[in-house]
PDB file of N, CA, C and O in Angstrom, chain B, residues numbered from 101:
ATOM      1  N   UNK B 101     102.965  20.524 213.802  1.00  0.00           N
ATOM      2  CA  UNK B 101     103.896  21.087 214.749  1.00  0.00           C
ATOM      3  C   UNK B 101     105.235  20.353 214.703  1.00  0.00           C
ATOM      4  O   UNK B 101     106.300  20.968 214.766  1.00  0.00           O
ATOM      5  N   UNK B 102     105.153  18.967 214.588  1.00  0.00           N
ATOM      6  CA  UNK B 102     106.621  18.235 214.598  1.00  0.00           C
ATOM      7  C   UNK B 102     107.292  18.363 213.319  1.00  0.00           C
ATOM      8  O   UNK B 102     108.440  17.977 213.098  1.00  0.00           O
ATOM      9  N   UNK B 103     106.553  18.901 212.527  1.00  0.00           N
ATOM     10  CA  UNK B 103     107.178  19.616 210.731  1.00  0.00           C
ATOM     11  C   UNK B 103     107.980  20.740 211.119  1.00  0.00           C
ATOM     12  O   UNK B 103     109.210  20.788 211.089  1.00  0.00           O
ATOM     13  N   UNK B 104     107.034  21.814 211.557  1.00  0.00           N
ATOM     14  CA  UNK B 104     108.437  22.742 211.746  1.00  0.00           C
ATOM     15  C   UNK B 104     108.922  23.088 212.497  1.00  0.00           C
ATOM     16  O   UNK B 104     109.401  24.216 212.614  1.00  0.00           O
ATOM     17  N   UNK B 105     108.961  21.656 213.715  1.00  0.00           N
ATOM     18  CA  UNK B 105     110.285  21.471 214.987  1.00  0.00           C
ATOM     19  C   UNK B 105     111.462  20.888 214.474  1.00  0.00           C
ATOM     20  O   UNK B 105     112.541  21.033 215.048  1.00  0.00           O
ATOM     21  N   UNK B 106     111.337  20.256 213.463  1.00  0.00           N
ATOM     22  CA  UNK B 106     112.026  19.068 212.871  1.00  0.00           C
ATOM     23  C   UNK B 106     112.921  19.952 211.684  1.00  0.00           C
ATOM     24  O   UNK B 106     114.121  19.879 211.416  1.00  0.00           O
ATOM     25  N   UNK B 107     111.906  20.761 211.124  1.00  0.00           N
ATOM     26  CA  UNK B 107     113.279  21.886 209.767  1.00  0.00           C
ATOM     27  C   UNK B 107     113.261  22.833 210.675  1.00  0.00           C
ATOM     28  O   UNK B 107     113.129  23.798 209.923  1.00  0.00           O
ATOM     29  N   UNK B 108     113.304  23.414 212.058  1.00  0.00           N
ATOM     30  CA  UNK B 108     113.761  24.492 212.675  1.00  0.00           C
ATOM     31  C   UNK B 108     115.513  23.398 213.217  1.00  0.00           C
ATOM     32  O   UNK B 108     116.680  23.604 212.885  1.00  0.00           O
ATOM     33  N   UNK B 109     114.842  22.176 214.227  1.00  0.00           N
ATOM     34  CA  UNK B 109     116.156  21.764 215.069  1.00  0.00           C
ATOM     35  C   UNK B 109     116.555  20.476 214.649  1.00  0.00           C
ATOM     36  O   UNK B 109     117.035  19.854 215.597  1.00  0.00           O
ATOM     37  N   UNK B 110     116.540  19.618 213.233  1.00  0.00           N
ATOM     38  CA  UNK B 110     117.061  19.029 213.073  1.00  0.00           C
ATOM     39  C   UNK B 110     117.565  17.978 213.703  1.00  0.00           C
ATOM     40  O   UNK B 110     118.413  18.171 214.574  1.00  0.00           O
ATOM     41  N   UNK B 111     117.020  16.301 213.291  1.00  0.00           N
ATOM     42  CA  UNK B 111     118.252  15.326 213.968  1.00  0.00           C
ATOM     43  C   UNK B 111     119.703  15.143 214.429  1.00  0.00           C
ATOM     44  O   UNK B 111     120.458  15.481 213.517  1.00  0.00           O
ATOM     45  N   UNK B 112     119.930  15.000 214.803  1.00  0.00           N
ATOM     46  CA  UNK B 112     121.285  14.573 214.670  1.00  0.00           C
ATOM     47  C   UNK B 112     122.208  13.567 215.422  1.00  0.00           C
ATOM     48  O   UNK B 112     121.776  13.401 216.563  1.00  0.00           O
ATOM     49  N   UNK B 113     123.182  12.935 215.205  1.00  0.00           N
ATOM     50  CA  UNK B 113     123.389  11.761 216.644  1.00  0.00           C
ATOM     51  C   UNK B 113     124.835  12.988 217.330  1.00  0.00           C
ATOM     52  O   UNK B 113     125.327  14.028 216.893  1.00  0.00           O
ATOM     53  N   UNK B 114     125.023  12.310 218.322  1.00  0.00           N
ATOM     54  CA  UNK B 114     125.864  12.896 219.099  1.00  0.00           C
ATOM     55  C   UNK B 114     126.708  11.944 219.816  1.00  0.00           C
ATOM     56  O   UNK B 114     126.082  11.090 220.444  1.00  0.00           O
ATOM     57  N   UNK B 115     127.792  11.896 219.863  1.00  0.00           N
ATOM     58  CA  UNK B 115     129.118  11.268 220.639  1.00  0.00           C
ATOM     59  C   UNK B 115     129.202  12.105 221.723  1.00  0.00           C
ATOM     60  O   UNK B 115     129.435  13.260 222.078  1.00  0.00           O
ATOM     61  N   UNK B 116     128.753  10.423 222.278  1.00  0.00           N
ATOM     62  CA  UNK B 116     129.222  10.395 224.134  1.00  0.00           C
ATOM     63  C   UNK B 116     130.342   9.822 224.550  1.00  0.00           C
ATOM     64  O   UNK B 116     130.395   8.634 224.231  1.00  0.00           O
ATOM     65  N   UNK B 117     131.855  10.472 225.528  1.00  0.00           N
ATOM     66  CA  UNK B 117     132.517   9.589 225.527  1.00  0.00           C
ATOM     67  C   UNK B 117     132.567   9.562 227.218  1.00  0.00           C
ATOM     68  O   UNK B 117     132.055  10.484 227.853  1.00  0.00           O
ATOM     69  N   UNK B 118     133.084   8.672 227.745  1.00  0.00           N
ATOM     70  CA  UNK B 118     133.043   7.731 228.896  1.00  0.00           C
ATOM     71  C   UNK B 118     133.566   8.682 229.662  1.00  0.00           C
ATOM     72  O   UNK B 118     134.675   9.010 229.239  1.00  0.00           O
ATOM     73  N   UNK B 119     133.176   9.370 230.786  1.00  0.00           N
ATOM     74  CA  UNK B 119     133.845  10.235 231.684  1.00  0.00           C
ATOM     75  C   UNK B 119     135.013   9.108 232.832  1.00  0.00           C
ATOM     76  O   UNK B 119     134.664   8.311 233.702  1.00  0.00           O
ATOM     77  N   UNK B 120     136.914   9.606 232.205  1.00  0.00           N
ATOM     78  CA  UNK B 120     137.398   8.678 232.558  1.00  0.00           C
ATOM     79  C   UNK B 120     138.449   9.465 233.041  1.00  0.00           C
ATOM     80  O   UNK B 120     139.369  10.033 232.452  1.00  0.00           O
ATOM     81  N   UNK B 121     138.070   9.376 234.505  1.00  0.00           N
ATOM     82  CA  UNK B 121     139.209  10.183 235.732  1.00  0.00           C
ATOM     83  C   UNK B 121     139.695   9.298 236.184  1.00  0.00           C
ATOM     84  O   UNK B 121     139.503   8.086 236.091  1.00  0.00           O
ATOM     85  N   UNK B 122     140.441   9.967 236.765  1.00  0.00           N
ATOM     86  CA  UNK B 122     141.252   8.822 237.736  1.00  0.00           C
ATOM     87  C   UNK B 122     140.997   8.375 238.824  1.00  0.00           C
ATOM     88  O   UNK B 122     140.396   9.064 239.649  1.00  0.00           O
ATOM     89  N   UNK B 123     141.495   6.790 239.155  1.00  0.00           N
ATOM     90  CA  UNK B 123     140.567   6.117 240.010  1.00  0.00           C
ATOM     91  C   UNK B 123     140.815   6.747 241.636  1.00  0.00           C
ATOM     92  O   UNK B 123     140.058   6.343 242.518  1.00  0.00           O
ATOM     93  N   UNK B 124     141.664   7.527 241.899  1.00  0.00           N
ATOM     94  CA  UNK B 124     142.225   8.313 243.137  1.00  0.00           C
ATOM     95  C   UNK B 124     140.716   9.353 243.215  1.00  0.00           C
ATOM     96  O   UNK B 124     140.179   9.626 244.289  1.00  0.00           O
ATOM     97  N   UNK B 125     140.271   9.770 242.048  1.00  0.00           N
ATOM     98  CA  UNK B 125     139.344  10.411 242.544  1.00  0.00           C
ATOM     99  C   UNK B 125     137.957   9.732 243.020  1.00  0.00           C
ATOM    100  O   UNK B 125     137.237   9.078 242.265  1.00  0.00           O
ATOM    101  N   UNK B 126     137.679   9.992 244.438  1.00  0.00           N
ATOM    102  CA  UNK B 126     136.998   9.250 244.907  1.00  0.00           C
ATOM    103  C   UNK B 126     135.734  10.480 245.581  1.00  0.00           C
ATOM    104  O   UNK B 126     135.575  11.663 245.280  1.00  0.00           O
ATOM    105  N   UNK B 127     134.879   9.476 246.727  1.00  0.00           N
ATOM    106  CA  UNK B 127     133.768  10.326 247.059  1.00  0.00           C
ATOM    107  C   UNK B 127     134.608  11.885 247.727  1.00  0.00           C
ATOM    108  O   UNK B 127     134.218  12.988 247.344  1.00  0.00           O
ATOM    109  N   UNK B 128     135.796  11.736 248.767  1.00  0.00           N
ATOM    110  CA  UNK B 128     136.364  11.812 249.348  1.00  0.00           C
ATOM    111  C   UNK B 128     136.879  13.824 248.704  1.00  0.00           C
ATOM    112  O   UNK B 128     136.500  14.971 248.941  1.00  0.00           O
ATOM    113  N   UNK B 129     137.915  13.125 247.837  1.00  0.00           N
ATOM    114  CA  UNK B 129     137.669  14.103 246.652  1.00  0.00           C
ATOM    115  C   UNK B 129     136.885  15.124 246.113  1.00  0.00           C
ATOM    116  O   UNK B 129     137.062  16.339 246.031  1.00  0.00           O
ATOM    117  N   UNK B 130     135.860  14.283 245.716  1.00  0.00           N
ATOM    118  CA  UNK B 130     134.959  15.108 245.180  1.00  0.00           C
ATOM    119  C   UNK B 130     134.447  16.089 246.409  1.00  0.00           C
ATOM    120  O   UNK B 130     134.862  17.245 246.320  1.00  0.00           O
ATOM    121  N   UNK B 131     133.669  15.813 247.457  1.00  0.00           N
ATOM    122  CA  UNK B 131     133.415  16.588 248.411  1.00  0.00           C
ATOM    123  C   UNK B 131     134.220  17.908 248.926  1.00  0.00           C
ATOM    124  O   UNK B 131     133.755  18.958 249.369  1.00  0.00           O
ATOM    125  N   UNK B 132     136.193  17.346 248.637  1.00  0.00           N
ATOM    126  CA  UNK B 132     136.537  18.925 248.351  1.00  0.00           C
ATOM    127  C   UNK B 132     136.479  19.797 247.224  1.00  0.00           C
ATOM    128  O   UNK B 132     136.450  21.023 247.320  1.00  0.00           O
ATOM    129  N   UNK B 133     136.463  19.103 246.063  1.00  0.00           N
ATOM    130  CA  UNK B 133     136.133  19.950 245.455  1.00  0.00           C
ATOM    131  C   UNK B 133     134.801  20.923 245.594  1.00  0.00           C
ATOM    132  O   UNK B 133     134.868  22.094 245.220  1.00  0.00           O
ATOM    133  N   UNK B 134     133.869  20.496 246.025  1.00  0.00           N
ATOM    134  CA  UNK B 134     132.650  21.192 246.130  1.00  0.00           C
ATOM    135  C   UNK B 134     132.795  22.434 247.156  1.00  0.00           C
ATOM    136  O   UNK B 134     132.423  23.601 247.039  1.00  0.00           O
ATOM    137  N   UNK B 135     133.543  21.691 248.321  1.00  0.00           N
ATOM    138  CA  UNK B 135     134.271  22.841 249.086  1.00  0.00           C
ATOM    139  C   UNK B 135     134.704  23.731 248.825  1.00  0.00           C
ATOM    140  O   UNK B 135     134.372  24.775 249.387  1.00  0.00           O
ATOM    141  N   UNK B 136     135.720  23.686 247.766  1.00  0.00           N
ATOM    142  CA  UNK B 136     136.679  24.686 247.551  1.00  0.00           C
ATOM    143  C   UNK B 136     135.879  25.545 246.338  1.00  0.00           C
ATOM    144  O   UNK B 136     136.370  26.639 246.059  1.00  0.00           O
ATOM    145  N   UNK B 137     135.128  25.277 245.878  1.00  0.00           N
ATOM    146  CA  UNK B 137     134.088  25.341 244.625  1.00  0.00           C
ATOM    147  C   UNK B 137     133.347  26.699 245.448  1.00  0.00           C
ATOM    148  O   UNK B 137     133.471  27.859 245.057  1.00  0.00           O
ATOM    149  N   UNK B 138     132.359  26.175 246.970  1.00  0.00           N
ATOM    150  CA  UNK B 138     131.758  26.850 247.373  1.00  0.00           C
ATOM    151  C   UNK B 138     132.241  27.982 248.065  1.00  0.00           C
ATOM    152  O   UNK B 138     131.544  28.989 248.184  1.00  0.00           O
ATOM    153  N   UNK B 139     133.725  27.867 248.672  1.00  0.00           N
ATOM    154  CA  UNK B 139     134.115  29.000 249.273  1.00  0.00           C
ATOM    155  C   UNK B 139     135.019  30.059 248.162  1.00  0.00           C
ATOM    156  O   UNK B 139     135.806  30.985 248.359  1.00  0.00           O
ATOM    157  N   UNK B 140     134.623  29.589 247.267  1.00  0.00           N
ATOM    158  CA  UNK B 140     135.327  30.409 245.804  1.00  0.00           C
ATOM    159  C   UNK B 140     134.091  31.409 245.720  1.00  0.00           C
ATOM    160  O   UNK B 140     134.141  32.604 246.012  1.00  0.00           O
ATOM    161  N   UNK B 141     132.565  30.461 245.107  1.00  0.00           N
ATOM    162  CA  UNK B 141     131.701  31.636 244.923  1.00  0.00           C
ATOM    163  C   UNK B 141     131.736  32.651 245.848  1.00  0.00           C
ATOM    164  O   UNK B 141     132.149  33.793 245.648  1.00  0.00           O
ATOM    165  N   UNK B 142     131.167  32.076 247.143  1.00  0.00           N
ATOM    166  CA  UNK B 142     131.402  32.810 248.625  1.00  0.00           C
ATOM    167  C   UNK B 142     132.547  34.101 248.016  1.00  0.00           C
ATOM    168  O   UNK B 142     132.045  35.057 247.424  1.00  0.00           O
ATOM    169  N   UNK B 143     133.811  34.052 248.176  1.00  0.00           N
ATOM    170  CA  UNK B 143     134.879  34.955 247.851  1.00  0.00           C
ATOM    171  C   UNK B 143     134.312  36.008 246.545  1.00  0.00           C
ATOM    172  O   UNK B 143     134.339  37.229 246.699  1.00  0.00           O
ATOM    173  N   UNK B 144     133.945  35.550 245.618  1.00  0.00           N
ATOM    174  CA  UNK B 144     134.118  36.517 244.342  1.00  0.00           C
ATOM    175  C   UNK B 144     132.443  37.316 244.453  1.00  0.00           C
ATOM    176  O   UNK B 144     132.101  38.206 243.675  1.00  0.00           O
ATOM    177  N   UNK B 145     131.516  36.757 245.618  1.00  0.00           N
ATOM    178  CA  UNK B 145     130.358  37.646 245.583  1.00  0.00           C
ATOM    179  C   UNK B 145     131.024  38.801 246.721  1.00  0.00           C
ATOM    180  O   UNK B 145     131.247  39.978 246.438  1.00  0.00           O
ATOM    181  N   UNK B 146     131.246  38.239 247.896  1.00  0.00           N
ATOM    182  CA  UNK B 146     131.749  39.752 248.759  1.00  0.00           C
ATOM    183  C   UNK B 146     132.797  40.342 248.737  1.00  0.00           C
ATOM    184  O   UNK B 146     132.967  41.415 249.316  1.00  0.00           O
ATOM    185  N   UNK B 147     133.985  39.527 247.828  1.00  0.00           N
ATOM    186  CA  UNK B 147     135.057  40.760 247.805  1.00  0.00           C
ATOM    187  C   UNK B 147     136.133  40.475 249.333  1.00  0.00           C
ATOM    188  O   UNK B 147     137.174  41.119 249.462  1.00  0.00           O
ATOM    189  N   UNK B 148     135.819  39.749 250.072  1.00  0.00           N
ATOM    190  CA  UNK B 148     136.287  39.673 251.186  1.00  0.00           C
ATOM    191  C   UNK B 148     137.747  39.258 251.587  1.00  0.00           C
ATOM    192  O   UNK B 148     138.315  38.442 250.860  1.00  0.00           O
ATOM    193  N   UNK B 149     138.235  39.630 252.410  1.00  0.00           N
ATOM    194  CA  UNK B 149     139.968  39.305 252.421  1.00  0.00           C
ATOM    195  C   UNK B 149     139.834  37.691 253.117  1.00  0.00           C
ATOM    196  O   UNK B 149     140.361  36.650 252.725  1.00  0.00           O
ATOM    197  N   UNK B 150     139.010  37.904 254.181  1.00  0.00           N
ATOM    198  CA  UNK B 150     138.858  36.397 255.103  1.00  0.00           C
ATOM    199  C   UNK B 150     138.093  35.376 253.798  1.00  0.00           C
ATOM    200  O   UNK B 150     138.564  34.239 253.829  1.00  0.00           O
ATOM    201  N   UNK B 151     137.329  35.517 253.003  1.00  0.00           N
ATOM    202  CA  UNK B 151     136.527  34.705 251.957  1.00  0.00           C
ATOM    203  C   UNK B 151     137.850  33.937 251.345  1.00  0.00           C
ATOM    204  O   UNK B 151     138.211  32.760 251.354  1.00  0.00           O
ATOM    205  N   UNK B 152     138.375  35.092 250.837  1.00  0.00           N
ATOM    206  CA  UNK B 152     139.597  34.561 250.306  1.00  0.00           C
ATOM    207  C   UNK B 152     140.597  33.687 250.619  1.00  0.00           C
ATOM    208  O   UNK B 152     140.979  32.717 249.964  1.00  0.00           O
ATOM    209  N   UNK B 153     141.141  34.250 252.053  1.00  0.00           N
ATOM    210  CA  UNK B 153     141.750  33.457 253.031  1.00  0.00           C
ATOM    211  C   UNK B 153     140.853  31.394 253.070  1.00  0.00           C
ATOM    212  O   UNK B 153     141.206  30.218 252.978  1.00  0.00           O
ATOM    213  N   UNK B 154     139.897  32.035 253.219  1.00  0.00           N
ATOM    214  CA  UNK B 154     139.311  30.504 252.828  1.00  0.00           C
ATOM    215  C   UNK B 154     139.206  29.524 251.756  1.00  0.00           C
ATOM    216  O   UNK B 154     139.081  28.307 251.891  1.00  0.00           O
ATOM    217  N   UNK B 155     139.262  30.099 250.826  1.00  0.00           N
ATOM    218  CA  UNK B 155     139.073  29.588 249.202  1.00  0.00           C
ATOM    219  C   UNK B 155     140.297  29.076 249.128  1.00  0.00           C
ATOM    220  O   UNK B 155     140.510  27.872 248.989  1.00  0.00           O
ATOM    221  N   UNK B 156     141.592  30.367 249.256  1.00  0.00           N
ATOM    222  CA  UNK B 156     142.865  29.429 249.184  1.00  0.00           C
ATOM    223  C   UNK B 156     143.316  28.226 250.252  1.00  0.00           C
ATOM    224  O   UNK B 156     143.995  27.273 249.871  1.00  0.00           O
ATOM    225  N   UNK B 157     142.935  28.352 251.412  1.00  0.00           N
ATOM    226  CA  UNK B 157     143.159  27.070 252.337  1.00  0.00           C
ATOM    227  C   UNK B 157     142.351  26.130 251.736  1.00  0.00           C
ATOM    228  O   UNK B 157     143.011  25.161 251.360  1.00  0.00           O
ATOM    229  N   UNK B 158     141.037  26.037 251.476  1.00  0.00           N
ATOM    230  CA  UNK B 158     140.541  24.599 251.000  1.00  0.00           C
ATOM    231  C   UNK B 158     140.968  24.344 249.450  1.00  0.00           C
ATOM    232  O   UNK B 158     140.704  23.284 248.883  1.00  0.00           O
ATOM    233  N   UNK B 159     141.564  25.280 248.904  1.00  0.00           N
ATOM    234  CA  UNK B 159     142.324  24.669 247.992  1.00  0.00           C
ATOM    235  C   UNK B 159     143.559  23.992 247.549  1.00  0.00           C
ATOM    236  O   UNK B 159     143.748  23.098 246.724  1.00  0.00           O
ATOM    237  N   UNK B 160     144.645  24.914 248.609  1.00  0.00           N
ATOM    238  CA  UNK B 160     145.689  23.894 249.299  1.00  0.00           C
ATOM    239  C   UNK B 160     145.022  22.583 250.140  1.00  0.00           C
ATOM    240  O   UNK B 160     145.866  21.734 250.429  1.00  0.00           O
ATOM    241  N   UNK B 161     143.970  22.355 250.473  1.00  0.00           N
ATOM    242  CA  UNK B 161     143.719  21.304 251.376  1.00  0.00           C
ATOM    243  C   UNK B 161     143.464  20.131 250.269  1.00  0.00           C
ATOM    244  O   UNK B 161     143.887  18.975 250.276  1.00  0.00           O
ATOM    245  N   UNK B 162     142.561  20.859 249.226  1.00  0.00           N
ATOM    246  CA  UNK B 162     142.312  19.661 247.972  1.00  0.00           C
ATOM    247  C   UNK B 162     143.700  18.766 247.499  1.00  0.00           C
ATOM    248  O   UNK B 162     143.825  17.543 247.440  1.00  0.00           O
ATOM    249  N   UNK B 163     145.023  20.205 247.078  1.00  0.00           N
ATOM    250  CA  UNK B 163     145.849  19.426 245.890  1.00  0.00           C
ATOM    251  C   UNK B 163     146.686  18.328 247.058  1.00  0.00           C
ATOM    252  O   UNK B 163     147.401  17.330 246.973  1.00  0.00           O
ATOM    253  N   UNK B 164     146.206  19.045 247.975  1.00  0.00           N
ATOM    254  CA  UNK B 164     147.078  17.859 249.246  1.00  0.00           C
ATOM    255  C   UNK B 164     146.402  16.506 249.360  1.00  0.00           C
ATOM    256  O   UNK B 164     147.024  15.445 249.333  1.00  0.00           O
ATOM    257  N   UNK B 165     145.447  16.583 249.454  1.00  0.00           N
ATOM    258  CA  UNK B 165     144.243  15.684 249.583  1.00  0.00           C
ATOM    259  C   UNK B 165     144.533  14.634 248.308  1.00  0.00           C
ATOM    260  O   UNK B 165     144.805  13.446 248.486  1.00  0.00           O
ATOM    261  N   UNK B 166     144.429  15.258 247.019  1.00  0.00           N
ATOM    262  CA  UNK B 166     145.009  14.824 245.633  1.00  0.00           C
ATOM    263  C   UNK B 166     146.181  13.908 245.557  1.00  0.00           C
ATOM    264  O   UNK B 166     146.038  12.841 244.960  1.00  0.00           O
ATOM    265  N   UNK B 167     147.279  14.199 246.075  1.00  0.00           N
ATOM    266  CA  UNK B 167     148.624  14.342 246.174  1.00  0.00           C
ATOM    267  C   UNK B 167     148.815  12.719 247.067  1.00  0.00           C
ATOM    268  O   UNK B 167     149.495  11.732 246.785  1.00  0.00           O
ATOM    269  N   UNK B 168     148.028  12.960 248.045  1.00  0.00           N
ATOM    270  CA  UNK B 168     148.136  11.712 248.879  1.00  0.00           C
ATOM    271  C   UNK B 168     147.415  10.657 248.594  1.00  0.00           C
ATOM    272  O   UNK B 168     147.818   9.519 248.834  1.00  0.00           O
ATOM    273  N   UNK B 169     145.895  10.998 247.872  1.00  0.00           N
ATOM    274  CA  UNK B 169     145.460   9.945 247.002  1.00  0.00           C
ATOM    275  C   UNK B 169     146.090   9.278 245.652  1.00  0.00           C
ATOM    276  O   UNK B 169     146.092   8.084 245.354  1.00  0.00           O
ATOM    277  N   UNK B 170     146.502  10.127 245.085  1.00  0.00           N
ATOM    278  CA  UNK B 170     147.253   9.333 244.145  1.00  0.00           C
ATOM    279  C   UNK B 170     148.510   8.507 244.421  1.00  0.00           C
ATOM    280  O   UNK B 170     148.981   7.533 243.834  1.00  0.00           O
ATOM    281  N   UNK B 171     148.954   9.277 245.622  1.00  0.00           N
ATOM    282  CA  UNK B 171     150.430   8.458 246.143  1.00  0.00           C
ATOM    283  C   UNK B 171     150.220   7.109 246.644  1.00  0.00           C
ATOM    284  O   UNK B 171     151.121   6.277 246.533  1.00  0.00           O
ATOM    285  N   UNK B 172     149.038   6.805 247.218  1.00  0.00           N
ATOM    286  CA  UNK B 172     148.107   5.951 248.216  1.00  0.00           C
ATOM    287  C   UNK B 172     147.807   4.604 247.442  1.00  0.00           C
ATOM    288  O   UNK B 172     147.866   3.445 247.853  1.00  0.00           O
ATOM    289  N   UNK B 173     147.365   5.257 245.815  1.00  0.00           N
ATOM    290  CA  UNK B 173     146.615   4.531 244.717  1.00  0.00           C
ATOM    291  C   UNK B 173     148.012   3.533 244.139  1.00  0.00           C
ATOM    292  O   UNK B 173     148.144   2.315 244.023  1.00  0.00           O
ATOM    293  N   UNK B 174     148.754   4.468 243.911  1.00  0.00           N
ATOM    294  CA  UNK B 174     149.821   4.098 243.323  1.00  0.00           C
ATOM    295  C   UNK B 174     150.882   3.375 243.706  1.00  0.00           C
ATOM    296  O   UNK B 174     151.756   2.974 242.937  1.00  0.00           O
ATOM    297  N   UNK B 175     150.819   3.075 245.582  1.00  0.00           N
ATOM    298  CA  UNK B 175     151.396   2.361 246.134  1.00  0.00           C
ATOM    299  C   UNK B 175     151.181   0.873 246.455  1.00  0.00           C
ATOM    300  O   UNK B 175     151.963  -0.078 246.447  1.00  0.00           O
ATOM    301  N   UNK B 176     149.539   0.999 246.814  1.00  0.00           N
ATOM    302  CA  UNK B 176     149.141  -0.095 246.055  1.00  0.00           C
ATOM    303  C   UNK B 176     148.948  -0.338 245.130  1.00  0.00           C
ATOM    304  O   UNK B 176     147.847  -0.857 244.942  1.00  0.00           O
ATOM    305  N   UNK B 177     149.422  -0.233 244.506  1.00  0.00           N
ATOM    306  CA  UNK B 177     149.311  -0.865 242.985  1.00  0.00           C
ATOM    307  C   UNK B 177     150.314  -1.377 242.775  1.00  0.00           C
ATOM    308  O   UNK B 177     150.203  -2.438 242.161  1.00  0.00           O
ATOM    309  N   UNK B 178     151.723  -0.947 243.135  1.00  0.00           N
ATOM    310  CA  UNK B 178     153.031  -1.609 242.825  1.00  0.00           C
ATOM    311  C   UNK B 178     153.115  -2.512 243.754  1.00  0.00           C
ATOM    312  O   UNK B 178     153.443  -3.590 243.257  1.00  0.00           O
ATOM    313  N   UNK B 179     152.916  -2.578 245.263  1.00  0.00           N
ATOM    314  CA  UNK B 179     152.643  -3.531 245.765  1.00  0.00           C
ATOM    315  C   UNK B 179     151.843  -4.585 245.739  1.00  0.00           C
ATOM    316  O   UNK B 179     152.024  -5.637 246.353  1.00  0.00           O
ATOM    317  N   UNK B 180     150.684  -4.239 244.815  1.00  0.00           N
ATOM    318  CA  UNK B 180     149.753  -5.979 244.834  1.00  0.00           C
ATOM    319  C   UNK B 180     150.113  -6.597 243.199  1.00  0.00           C
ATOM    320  O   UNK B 180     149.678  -7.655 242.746  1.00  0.00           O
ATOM    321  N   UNK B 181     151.021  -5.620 242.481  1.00  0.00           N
ATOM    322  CA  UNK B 181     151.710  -6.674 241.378  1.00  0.00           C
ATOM    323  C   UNK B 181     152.999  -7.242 241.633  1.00  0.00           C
ATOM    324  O   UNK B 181     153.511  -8.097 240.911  1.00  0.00           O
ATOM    325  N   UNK B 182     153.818  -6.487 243.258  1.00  0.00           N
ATOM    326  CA  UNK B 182     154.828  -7.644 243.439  1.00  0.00           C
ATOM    327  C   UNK B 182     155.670  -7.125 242.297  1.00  0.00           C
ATOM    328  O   UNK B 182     155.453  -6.092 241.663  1.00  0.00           O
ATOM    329  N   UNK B 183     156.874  -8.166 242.083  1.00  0.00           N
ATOM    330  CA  UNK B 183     157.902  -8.297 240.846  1.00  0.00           C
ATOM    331  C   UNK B 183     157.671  -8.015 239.616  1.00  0.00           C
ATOM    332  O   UNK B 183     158.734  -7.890 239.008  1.00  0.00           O
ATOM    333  N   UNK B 184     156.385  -7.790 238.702  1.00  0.00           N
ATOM    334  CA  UNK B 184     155.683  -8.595 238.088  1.00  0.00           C
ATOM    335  C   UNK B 184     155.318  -7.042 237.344  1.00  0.00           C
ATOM    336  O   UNK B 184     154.226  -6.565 237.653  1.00  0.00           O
ATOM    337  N   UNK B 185     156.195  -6.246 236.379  1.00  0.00           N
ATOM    338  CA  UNK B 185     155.873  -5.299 235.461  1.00  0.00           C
ATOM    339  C   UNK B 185     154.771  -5.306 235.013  1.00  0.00           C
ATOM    340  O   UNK B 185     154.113  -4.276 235.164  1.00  0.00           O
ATOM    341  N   UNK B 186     154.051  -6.660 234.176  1.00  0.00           N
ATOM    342  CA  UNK B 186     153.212  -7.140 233.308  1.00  0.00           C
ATOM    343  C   UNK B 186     151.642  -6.991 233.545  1.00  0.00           C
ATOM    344  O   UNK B 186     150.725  -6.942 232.725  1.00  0.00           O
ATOM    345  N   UNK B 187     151.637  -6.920 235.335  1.00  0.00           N
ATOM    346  CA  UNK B 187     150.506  -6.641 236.174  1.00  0.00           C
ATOM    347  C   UNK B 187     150.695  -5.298 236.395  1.00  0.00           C
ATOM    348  O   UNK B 187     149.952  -5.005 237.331  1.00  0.00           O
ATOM    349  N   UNK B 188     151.308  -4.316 236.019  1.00  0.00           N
ATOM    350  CA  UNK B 188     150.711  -2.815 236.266  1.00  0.00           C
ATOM    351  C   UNK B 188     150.485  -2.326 234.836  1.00  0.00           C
ATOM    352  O   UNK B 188     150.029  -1.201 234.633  1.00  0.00           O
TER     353      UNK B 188
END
């Protein structure tokens, strides 16, 4: 049986690379996305004007959400290197 699993699907190696977001994205984040994720399906199964109305508010709520995390990230960051280019 492992004969002709092996000439049906073949070895092979595979490249994994490091899932590398940005550090703004946090638990915080992610949870809207799932939001805006879920009131999307919600929208495209009933067709609904209010579904919709929802999908786009928690999606404006995400890039806002986004927007202020990265601003947040990035403020500290220039502030805890101080003068000091070499540290960012």
């Amino acid at each position: 049986m492992c004969n002709i699993a092996d000439r049906l699907a073949p070895l092979h190696t595979v490249q994994r690379h490091n899932d590398r977001r940005a550090p703004w994205f946090d638990a915080d984040w992610r949870e809207a996305r799932c939001e805006c994720r879920r009131y999307e399906r919600r929208y495209w199964k009933s067709g609904s004007v209010v579904d919709r109305r929802q999908w786009v508010d928690a999606t404006r709520r995400r890039f806002r959400l986004y927007r202020r995390k990265k601003e947040a990230y990035w403020t500290d960051r220039v502030s805890e290197a101080g003068r000091s280019p070499a540290n960012l």
